[in-house]
Backbone bond lengths (Angstrom), bond angles and torsions (degrees), N, CA, C in turn:
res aa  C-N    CA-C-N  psi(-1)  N-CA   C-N-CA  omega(-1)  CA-C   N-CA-C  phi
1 X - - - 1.441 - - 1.529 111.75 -
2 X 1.169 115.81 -19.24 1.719 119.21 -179.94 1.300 120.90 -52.37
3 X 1.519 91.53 -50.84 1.528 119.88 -176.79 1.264 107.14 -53.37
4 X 1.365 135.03 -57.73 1.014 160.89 -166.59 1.740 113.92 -55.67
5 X 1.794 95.84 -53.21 1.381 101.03 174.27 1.869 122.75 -78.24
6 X 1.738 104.94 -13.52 1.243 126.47 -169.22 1.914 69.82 -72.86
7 X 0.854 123.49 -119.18 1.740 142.26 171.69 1.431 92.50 30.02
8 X 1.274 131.63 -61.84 1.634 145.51 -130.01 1.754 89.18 -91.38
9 X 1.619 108.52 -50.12 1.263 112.98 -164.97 1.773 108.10 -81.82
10 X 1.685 120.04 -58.07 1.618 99.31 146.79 1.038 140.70 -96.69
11 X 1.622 124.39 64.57 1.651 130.16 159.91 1.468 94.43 -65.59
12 X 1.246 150.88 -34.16 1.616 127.18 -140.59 1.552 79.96 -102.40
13 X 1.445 137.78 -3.25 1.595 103.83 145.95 1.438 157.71 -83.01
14 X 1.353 85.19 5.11 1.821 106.43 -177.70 1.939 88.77 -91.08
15 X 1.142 114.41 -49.13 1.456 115.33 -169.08 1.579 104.74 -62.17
16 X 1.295 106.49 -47.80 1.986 91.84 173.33 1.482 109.45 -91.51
17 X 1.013 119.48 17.12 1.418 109.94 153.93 1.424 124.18 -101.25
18 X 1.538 112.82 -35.64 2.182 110.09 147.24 1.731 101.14 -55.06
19 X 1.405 146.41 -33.89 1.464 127.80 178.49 1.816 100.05 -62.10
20 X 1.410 92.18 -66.96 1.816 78.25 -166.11 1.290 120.80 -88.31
21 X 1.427 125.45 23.70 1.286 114.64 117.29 1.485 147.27 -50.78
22 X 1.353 95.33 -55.90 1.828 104.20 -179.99 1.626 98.83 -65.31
23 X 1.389 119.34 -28.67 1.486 127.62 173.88 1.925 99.88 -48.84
24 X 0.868 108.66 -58.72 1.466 125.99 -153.39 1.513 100.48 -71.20
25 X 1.759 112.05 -55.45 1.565 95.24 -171.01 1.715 91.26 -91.12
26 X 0.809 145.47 -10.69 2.155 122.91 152.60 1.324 116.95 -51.08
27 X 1.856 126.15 -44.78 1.678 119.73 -162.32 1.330 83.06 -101.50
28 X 1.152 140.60 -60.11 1.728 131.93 -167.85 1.047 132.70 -90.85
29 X 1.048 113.47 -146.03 1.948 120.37 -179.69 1.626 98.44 -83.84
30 X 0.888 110.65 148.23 1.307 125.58 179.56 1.829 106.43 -89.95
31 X 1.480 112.93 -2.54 1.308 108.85 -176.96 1.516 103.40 -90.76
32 X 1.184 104.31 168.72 1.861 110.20 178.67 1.587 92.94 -145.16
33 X 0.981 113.11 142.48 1.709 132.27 177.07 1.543 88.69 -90.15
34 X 1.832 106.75 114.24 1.529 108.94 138.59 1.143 140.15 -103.27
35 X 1.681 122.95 24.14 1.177 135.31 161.68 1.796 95.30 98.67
36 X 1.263 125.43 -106.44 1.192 132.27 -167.01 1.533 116.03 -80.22
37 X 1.437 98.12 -34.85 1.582 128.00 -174.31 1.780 114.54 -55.97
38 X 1.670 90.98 -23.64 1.731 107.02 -169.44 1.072 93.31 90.07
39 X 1.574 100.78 -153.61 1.948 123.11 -174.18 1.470 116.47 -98.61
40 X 0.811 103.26 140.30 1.629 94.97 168.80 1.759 119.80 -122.10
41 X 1.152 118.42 119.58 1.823 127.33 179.48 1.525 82.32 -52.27
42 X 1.472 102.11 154.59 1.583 118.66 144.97 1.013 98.02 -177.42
43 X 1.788 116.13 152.00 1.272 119.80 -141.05 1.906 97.59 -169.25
44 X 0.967 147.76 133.11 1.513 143.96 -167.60 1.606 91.68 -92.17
45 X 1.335 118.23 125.39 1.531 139.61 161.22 1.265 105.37 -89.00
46 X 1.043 128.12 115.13 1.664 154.86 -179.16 1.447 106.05 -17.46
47 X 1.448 119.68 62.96 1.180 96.70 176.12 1.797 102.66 -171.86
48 X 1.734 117.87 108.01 1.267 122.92 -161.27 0.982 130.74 -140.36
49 X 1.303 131.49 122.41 1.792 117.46 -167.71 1.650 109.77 -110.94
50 X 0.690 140.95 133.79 1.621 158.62 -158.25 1.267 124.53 -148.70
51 X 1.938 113.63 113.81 1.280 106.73 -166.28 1.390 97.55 -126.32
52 X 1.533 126.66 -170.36 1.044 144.44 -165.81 1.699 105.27 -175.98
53 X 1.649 90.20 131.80 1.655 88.45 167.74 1.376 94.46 -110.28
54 X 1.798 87.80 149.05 1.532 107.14 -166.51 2.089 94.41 -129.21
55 X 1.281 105.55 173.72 1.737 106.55 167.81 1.738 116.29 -48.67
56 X 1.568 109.38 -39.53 1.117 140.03 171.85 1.440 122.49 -36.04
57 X 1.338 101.80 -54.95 1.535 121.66 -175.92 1.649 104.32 144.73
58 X 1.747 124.03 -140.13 1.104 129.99 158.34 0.768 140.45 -81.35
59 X 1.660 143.82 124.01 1.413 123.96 -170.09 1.506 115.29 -105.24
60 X 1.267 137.76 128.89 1.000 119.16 -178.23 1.501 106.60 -138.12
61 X 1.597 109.72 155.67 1.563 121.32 -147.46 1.466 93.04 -140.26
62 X 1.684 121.78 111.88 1.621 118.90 168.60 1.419 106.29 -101.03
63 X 1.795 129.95 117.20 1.118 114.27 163.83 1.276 117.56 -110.34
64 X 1.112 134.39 146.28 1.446 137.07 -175.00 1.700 113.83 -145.83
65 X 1.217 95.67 149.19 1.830 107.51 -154.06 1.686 127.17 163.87
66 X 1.124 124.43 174.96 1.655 117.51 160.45 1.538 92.07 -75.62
67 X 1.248 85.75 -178.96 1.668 116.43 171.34 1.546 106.30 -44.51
68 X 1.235 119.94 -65.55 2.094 104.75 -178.15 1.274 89.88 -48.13
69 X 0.932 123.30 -76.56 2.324 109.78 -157.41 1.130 116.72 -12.83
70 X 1.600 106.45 -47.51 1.713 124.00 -156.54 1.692 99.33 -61.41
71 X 0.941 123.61 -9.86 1.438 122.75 172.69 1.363 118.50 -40.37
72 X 1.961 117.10 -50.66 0.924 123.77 -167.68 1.698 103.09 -77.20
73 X 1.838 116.42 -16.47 1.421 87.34 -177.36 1.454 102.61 -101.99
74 X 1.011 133.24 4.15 1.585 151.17 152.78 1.589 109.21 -24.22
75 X 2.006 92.71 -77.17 1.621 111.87 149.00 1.076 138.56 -15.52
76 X 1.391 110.03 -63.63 1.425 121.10 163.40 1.121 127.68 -84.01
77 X 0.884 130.88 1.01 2.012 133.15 141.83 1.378 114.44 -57.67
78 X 1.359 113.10 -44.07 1.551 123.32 -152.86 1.623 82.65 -85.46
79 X 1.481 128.73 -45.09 1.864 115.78 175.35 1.221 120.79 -62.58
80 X 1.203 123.89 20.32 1.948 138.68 174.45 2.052 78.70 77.36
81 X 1.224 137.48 85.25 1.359 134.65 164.51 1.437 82.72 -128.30
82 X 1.650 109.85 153.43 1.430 121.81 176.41 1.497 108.36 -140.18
83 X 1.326 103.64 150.73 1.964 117.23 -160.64 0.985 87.06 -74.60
84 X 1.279 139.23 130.74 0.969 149.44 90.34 1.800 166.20 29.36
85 X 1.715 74.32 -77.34 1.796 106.60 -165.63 1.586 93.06 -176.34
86 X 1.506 93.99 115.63 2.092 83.46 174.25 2.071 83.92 -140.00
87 X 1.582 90.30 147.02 1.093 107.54 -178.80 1.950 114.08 -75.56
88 X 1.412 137.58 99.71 0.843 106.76 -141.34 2.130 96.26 -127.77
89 X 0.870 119.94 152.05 1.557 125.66 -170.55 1.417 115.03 -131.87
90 X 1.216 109.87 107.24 2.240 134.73 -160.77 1.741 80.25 -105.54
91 X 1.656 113.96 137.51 1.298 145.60 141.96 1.539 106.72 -100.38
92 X 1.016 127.24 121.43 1.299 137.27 153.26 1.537 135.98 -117.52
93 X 1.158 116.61 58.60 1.559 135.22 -172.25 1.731 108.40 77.14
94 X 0.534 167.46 -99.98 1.868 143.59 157.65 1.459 115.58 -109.95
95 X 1.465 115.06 39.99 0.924 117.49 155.31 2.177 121.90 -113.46
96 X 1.336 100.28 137.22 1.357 104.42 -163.36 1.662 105.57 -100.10
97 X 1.425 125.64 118.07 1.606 112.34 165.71 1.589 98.14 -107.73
98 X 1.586 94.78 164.64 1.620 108.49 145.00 1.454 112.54 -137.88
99 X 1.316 117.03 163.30 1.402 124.34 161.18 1.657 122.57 177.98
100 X 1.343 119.34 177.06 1.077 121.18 -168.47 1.932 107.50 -104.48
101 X 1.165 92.75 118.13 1.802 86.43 -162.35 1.336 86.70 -101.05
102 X 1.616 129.02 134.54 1.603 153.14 -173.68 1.884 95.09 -99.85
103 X 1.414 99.80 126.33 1.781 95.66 -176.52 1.534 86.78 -97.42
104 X 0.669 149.42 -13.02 1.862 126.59 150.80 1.123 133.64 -43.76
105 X 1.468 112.52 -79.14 1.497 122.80 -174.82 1.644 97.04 -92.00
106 X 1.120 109.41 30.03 1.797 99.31 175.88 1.687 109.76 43.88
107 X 1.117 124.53 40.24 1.673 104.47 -171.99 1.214 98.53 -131.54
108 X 1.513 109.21 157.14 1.568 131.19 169.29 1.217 104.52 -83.69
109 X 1.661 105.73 141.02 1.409 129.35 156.38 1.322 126.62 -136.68
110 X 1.811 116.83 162.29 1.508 85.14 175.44 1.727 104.22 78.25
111 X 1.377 128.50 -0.67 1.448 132.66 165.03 1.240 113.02 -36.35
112 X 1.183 100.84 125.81 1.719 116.81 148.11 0.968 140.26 -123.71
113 X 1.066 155.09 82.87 1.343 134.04 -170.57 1.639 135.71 -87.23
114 X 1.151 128.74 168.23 1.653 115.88 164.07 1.311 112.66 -6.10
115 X 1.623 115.85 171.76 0.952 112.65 150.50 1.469 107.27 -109.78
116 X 1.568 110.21 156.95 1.523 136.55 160.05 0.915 155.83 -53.01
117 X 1.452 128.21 42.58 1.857 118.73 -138.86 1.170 83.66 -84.89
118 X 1.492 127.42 163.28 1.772 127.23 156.86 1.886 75.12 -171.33
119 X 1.738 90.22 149.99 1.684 81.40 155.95 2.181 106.60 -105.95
120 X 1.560 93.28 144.82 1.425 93.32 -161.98 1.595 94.03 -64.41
121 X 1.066 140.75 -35.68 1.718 138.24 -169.33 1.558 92.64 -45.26
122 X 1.036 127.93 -56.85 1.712 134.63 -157.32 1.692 109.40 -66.80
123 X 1.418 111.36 -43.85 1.577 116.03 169.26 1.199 92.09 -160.72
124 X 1.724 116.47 116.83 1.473 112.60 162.02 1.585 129.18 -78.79
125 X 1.300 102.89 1.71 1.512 108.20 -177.23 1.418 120.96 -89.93
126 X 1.826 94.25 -24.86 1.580 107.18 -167.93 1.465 118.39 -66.71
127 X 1.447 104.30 -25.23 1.909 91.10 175.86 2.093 128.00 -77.32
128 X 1.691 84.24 -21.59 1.530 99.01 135.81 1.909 133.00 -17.78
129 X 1.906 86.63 -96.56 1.246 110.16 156.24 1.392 136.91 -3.42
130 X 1.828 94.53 -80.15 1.184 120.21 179.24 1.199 130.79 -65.35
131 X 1.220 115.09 -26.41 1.495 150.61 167.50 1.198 111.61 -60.43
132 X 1.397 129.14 -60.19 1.266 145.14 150.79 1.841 131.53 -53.76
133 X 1.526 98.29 -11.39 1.549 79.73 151.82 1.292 96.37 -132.29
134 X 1.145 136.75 26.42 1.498 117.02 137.73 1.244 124.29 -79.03
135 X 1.278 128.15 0.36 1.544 133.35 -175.09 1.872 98.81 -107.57
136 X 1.728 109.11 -25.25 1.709 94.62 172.74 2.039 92.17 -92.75
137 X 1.026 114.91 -36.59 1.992 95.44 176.41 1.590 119.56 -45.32
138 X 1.405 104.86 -38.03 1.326 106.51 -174.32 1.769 115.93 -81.40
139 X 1.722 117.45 -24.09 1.321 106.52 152.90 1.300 123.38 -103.61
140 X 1.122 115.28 22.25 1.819 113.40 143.96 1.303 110.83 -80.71
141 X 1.027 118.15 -14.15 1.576 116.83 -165.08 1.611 97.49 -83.26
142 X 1.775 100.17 -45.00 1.203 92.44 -179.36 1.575 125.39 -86.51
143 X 1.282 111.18 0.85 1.614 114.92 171.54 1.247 99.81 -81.71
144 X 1.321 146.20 -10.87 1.484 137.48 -162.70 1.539 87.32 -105.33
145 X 1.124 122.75 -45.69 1.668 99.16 -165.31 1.717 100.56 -93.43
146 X 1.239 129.51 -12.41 1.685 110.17 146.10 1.676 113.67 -66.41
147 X 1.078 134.09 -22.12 1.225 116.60 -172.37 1.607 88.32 -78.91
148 X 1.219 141.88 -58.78 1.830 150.04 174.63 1.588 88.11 -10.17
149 X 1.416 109.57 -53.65 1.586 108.49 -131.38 1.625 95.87 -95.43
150 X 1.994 120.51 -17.46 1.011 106.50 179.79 1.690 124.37 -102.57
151 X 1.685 92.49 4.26 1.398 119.92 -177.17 1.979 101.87 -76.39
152 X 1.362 106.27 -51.72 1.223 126.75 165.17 1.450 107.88 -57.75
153 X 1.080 152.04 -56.34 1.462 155.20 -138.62 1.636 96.37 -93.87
154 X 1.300 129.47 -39.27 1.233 137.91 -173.93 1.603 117.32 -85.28
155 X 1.670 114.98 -13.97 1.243 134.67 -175.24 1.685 115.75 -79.44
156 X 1.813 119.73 173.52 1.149 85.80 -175.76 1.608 95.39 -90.09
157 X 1.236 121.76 -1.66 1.879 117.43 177.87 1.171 135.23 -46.13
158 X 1.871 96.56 -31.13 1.790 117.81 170.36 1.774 103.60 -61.36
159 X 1.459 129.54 -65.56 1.156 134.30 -152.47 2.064 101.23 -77.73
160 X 1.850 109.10 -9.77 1.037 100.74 -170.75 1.350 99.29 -115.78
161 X 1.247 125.33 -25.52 1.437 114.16 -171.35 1.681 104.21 -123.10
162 X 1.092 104.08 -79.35 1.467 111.75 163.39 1.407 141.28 -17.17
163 X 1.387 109.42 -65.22 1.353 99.89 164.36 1.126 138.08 -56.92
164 X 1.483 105.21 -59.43 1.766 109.24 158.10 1.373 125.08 -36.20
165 X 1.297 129.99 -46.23 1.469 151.00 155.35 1.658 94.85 -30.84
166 X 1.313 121.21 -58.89 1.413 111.79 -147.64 1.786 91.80 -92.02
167 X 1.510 114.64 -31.99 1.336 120.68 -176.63 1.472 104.82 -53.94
168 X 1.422 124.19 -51.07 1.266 131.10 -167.41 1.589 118.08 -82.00
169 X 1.377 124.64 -27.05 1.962 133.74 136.88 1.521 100.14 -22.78
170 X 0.992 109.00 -64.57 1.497 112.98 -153.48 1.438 123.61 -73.93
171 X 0.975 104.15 -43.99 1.779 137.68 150.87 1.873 112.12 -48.94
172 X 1.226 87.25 -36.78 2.217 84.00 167.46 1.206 117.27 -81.23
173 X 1.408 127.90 45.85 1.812 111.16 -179.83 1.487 98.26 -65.53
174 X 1.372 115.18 121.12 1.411 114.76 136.99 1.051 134.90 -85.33
């Protein structure tokens, strides 16, 4: 049950960390410094679920689309609604992921990774392998830019620059 209540008490950091992300690759560079790792693109692929508890119960809102669609989940940020589940797509020097990142349990779904060429005669284990550390590169990638975001979030830059910054994004639906 600990676990459970640990989860309950920080869920609202996975949820503002899908906000100031999608914050981050809309107003800035879409690159993120992973130190040794290089840069990594990431960028939200049309596709977002957003809930809100209301007297009602839960409300929840899937929008999916290019970039104009995203208006409607824009919308629903700005009505106190929080991400969820955002469909999300990492470049990391010519390698391509996708997946569905869960702001709860922090986890990927919906994985993809690169593709694999190897011929199996030469090492049949290696596409294995390879497979397998493209699936730990791609969540280091993503433990480094939550650690960015919780290093920042805990600072006084969040309450002085940042937040407001991200409060007022959200607050511009056009």
């Amino acid at each position: 049950m600990q676990v459970l209540e640990k989860v309950r008490d920080t869920a609202f950091l996975g949820r503002e960390f899908l906000a100031w992300l999608w914050f981050k690759t809309e107003t800035e560079d879409e690159l993120f410094d992973l130190g040794e790792a290089g840069k990594a693109e990431i960028w939200f692929d049309g596709r977002m679920t957003l809930q809100a508890e209301t007297e009602q119960g839960i409300e929840t809102i899937t929008c999916s689309g290019d970039k104009p669609n995203m208006k409607q989940a824009r919308f629903a940020l700005s009505e106190h609604k929080e991400i969820t589940q955002a469909m999300i797509r990492m470049v990391i020097g010519e390698n391509n992921w996708s997946f569905v990142l869960d702001s709860t349990w922090m986890n990927l779904r919906s994985f993809k990774t690169p593709k694999v060429i190897q011929d199996k005669n030469d090492d049949p284990d290696g596409i294995f392998y390879e497979k397998a550390f493209l699936t730990e590169e791609a969540i280091a990638a993503i433990d480094t830019v939550f650690f960015l975001f919780i290093r920042l979030r805990v600072s006084r830059e969040w309450g002085e620059k940042e937040g407001p910054a991200l409060s007022k994004w959200i607050n511009e639906v056009s």
